[in-house]
C-alpha positions as CSV (number, residue, x, y, z in Angstrom):
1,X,10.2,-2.6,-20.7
2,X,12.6,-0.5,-19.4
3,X,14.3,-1.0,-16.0
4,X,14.5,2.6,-14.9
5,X,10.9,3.8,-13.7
6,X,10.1,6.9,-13.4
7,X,10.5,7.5,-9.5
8,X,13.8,6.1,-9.4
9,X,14.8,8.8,-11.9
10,X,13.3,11.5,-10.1
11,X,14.7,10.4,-7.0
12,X,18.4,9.8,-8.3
13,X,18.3,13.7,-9.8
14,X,17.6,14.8,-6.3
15,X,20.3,12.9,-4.4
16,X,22.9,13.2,-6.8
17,X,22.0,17.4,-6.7
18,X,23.7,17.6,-3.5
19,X,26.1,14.2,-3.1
20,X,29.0,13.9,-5.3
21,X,29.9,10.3,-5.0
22,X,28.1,6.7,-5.9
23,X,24.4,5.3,-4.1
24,X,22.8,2.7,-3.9
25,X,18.8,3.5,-4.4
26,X,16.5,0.6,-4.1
27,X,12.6,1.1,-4.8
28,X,10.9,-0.5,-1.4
29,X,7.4,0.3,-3.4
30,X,8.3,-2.5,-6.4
31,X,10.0,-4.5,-3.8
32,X,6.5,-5.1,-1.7
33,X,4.5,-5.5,-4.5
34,X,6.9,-8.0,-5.8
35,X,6.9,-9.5,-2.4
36,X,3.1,-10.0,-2.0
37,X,3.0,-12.1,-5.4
38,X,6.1,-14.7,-4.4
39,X,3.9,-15.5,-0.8
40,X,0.3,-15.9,-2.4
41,X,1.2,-19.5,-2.5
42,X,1.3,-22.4,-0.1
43,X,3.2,-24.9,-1.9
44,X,6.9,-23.5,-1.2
45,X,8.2,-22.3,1.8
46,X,10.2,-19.8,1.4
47,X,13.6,-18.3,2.5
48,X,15.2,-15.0,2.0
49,X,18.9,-15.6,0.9
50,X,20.3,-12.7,3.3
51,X,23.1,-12.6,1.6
52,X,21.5,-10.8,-1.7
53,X,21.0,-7.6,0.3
54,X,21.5,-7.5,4.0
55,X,20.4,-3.8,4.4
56,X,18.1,-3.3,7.5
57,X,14.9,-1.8,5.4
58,X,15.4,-4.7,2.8
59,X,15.1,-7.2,5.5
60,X,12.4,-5.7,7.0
61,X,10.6,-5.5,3.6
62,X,11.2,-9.1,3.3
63,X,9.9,-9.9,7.1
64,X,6.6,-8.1,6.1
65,X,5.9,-10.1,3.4
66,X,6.3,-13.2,5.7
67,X,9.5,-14.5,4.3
68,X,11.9,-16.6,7.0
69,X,15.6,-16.0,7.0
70,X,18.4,-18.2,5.5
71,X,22.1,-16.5,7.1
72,X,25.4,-17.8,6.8
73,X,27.2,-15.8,9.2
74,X,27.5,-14.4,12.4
75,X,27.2,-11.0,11.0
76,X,24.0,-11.5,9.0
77,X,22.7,-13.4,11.9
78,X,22.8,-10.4,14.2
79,X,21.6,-8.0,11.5
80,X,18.6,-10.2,11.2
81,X,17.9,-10.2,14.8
82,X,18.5,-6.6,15.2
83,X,15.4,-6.4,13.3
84,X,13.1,-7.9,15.9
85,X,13.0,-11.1,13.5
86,X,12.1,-14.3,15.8
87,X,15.8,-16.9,15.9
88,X,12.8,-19.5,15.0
89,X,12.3,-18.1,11.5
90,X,16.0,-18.3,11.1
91,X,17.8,-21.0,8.5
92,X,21.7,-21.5,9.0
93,X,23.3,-22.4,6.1
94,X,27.2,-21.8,4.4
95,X,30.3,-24.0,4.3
96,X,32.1,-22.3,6.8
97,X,30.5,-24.0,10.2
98,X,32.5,-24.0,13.0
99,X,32.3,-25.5,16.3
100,X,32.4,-21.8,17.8
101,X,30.0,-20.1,15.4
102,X,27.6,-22.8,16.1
103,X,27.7,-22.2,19.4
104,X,26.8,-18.8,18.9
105,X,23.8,-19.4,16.5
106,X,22.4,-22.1,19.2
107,X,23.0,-19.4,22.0
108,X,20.9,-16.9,19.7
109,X,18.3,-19.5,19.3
110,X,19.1,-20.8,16.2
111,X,17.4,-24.3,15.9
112,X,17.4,-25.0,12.1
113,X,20.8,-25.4,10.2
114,X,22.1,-26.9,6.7
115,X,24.9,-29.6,7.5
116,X,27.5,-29.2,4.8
117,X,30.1,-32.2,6.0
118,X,30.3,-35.1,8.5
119,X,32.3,-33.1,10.8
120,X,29.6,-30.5,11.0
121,X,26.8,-33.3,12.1
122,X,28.9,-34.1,14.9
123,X,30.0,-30.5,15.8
124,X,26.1,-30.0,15.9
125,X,24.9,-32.6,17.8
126,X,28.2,-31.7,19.9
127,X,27.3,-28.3,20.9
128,X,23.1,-29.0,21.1
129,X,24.1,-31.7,23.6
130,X,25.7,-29.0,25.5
131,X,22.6,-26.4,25.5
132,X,20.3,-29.7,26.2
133,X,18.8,-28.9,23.1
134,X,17.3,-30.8,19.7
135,X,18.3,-29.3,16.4
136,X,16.6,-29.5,12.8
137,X,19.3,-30.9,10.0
138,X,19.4,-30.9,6.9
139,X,22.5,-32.5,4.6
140,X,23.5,-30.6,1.7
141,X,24.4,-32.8,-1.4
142,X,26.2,-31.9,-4.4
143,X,25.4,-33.9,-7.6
144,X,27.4,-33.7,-10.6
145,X,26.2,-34.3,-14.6
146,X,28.5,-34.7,-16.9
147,X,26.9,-32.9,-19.2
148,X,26.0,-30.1,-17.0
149,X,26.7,-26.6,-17.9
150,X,29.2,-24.4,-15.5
151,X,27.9,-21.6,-13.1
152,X,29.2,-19.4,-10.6
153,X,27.5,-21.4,-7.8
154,X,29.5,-24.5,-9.1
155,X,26.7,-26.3,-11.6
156,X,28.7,-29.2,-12.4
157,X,31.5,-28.2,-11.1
158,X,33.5,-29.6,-7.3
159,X,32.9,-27.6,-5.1
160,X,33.0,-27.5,-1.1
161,X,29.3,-26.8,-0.8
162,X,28.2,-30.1,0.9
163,X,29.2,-34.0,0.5
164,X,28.3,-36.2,-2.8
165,X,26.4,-38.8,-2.2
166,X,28.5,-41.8,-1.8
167,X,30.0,-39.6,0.6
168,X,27.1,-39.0,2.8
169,X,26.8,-43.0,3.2
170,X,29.4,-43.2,5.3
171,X,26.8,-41.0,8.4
172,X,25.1,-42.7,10.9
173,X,22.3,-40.6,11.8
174,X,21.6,-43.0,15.1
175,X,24.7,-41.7,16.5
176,X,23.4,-38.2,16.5
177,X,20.4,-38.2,19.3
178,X,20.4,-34.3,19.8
179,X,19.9,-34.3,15.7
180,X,16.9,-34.6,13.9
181,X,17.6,-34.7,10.4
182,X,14.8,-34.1,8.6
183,X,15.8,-33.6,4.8
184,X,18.2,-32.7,2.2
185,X,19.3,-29.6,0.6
186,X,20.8,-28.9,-2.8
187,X,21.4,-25.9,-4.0
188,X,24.1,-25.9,-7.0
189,X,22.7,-23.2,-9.9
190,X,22.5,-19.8,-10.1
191,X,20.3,-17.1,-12.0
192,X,18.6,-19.8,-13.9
193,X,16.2,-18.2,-16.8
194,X,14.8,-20.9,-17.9
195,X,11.8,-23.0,-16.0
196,X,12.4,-25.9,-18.6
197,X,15.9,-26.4,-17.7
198,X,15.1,-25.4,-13.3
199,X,12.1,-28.4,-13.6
200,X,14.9,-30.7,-15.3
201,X,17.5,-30.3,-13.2
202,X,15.5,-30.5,-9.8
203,X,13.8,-33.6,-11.5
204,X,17.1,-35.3,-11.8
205,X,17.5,-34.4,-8.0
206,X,14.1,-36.5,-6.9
207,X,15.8,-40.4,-7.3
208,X,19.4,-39.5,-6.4
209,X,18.2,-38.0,-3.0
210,X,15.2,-40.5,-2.5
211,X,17.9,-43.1,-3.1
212,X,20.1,-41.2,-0.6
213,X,17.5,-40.5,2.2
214,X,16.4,-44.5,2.2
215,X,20.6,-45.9,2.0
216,X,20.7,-43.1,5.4
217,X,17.2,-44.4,6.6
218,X,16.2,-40.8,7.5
219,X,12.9,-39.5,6.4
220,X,12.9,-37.4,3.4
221,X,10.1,-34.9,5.2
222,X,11.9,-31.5,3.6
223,X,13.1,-31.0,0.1
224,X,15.1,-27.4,-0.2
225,X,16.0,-26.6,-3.5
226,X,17.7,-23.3,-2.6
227,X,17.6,-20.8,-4.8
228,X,18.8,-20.1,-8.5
229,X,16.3,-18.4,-9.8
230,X,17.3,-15.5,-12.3
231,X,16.7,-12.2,-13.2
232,X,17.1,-10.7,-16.7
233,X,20.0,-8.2,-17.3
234,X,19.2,-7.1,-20.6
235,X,16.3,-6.4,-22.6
236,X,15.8,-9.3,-24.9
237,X,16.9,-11.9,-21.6
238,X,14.2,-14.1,-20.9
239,X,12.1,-13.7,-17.7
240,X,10.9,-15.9,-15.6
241,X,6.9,-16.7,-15.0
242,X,6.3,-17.5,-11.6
243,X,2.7,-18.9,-11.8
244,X,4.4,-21.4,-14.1
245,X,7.4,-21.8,-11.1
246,X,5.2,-22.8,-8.8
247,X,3.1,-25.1,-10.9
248,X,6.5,-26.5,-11.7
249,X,7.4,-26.6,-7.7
250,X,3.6,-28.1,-6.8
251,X,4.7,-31.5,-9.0
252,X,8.2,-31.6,-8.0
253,X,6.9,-31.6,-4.1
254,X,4.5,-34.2,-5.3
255,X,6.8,-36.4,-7.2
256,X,9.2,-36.2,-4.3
257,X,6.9,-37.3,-1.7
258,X,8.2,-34.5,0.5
259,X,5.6,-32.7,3.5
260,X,8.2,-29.7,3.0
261,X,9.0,-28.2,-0.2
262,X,11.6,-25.1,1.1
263,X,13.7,-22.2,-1.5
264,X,16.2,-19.4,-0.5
265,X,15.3,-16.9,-3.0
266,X,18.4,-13.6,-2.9
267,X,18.6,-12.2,-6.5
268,X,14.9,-13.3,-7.2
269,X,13.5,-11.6,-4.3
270,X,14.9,-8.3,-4.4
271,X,17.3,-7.8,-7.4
272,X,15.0,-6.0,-9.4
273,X,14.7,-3.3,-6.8
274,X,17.8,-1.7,-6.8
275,X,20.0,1.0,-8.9
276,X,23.7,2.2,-8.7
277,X,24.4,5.9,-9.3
278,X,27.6,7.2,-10.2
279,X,29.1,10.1,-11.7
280,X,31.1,9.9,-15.2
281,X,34.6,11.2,-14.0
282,X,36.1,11.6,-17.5
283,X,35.4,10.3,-21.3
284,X,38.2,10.0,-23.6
285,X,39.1,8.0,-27.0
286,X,42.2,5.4,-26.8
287,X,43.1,3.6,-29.4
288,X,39.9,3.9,-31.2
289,X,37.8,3.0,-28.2
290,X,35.5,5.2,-26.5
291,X,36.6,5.0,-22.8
292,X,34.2,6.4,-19.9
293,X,35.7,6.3,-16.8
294,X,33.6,6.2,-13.7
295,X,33.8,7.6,-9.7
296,X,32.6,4.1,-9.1
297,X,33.4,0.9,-10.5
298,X,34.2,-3.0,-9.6
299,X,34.7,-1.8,-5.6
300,X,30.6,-1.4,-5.6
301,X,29.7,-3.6,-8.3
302,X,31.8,-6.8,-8.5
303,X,29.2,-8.6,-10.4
304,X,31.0,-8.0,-14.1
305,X,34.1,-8.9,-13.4
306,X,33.4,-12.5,-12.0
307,X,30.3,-13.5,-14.3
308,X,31.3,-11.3,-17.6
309,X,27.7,-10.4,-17.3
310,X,26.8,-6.5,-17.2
311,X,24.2,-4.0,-15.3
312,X,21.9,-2.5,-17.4
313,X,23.3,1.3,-17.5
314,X,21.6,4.5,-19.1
315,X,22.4,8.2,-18.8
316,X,20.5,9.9,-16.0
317,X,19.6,13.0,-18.3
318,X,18.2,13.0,-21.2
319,X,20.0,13.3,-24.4
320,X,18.8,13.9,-28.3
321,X,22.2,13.1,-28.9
322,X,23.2,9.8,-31.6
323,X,24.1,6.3,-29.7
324,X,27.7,5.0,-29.7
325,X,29.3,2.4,-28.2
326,X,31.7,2.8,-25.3
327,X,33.4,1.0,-22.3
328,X,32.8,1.7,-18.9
329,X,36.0,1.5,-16.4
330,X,35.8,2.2,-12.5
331,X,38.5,3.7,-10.7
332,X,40.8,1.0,-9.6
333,X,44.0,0.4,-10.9
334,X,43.0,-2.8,-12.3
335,X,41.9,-4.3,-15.6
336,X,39.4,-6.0,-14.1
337,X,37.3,-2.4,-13.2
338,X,35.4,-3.1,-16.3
339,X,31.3,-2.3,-16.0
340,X,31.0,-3.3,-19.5
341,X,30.4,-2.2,-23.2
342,X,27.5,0.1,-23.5
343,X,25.7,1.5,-26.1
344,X,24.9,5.4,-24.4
345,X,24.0,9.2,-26.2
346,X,27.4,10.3,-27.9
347,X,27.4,13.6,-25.5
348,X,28.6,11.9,-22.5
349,X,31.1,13.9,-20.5
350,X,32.2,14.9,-16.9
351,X,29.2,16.0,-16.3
352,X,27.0,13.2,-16.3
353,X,25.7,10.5,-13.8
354,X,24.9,6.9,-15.0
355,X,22.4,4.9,-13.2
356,X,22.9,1.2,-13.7
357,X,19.8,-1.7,-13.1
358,X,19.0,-4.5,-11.4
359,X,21.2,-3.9,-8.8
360,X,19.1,-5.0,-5.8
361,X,20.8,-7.9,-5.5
362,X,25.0,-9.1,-5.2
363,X,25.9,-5.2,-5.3
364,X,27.9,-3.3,-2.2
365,X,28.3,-6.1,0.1
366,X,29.4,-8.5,-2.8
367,X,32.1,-6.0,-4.1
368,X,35.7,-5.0,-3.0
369,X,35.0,-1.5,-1.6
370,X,38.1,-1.3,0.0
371,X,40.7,-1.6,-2.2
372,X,42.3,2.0,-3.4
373,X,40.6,3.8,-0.3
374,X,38.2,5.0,-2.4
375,X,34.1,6.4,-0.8
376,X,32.1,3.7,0.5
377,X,28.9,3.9,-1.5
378,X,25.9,5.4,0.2
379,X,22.6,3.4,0.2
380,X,19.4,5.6,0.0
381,X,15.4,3.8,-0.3
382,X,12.4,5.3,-2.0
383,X,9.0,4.7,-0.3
384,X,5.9,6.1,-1.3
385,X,7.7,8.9,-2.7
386,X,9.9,10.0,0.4
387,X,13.8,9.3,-0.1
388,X,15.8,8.3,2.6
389,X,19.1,7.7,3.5
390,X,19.7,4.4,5.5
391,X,23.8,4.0,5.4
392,X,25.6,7.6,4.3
393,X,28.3,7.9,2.2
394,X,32.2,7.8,3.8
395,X,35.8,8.4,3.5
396,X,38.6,6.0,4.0
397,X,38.7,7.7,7.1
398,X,35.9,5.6,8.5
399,X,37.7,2.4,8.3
400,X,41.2,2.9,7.9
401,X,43.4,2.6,11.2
């Protein structure tokens, strides 16, 4: 199956017939349909990692579909609520809470948030005592497995997402009245391909937490596994089923004992949806490699250079030309502007545009679009065949001072 439809060809030809700098195109039509199949379920509620893709129609997608909202900032916070979403449906999690941002979620109506230390309990129940208010918590916990394999959300690795378990012991929940904490969250894996390794790892969770919940004597009503999930960057990747997910999630609930089973889905949700369109700026040979070099690189797409995993790319026009290999290079002047090796039609030249996959997900607002002054990336939606353009394209002008 390829990963470029139809429509999203179409629709890149057009824009890139009068802009002359990198998009963002993201197909709202897949997105919904995707959407509509994740929610035909009741045994997982479920969370929209904002963080994946904060652009206002993507939200809005997402709100349709009946998703609630997991922020961890101020900023997504406000773009959230500037799309008429309820502060109810709103989940605050992150490892950055201060007393002051807390403030401001409670003030916004925030009622739900993910406790990542000690100090943060107390801040909480700090600042709810001051709106005379009653707050949801949950504690994050980080587990570690020996054996467990590295990831860039930490696996097995220390991180400062949350509190280990022996450190959790040392909370008093009694001495938090304007706290009701109400679960534990764990969240330590991400783009996971494999439902046999997911249902391992979060049944290794259940007796750790159960055994943590009962030392805290808190009730164990909510279970959120985050997210994780993956989606395939190439080909021959394996793809998750997600009927078999959630007959997977239905025993975990069950096995936990949990009224709640909760995920914040990002890549899973809307990954699959998007596409990045730039122009080739020049191809040459160095030392025996085949070198493209791109108007856009690493400042829209960090993703490569910090997982060593690569977009799916292919040449917008069509080509009868023989495959070669060749490596793809944005514009900064850094090593680390690398998009990948590629196997593309041996006629590529100045005149092309590449349109790279899967980019729905951990693309603009992940990236370093700042550094070397170079265009910020427009982002453009398809809907039912109309194309429009939600953020436009700008110069360094727009933010330098």
């Amino acid at each position: 199956m390829s990963f470029l439809s139809t429509p999203i060809k179409q629709a890149v030809e057009q824009v890139s017939a009068h802009l002359d700098t990198p998009f963002f195109i993201y197909d709202l039509d897949k997105l919904t349909t995707h959407l509509k199949q994740l929610t035909a379920q009741t045994d997982v509620k479920l969370w929209y990692a904002v963080k994946a893709n904060p652009l206002s129609r993507i939200i809005q997608c997402l709100d349709s579909a009946g998703f609630n909202f997991d922020v961890a900032s101020k900023g997504e916070l406000e773009q959230v609520l500037a799309q008429g979403i309820n502060s109810e449906r709103v989940l605050n999690t992150g490892p950055a809470k201060s007393p002051a941002q807390i403030s401001h979620f409670i003030a916004r109506g925030v009622r739900i948030f993910v406790a990542e230390s000690i100090n943060q309990v107390r801040w909480l129940n700090e600042q709810a005592t001051k709106a005379n208010c009653q707050l949801q918590v949950l504690l994050r916990v980080q587990l570690r497995w020996p054996d467990s394999e590295k990831n860039p959300l930490g696996g097995d690795s220390l991180t400062p997402f949350g509190l280990g378990c022996e450190e959790w012991h040392a909370l008093n929940v009694n001495d938090y009245p304007a706290l009701k904490v109400d679960g534990l969250h764990i969240f330590q894996w991400g783009n996971m391909l494999s439902t046999d390794k997911l249902a391992a790892l979060w049944r290794a969770m259940i007796q750790p937490l159960q055994q943590l919940a009962r030392a805290l004597r808190i009730e164990l009503n909510i279970l959120d596994l985050g997210g994780g999930l993956g989606i395939p960057y190439t080909q021959d990747a394996n793809r998750l089923d997600w009927s078999a997910l959630i007959e997977t999630l239905a025993s975990i609930k069950a096995q936990a004992g949990v009224a709640e089973l909760w995920m914040e889905l990002g890549r899973y949700a809307v990954g699959e949806c998007g596409h990045y369109a730039t122009p080739v700026v020049e191809r040459k040979e160095n030392y025996g490699q085949q070198q493209v070099i791109l108007s856009g690189g690493i400042n829209h797409l960090l993703r490569p250079a910090i997982t060593n995993q690569d977009f799916p790319v292919t040449v917008l026009r069509e080509s009868q030309a023989s495959l070669t290999t060749m490596t793809l290079y944005g514009p900064l002047c850094t090593a680390l502007d690398c998009l990948g090796e590629h196997t593309l039609a041996n006629d590529v030249d100045e005149h092309d545009w590449l349109i790279f996959s899967q980019c729905g997900a951990y693309g603009f607002t992940e990236s370093m679009p700042y550094f070397l002054c170079h265009e910020l990336a427009a982002e453009y939606v398809i809907e039912q065949g109309n194309i429009e353009c939600i953020r436009s394209a700008e110069d360094a002008s727009y933010y330098l001072r």
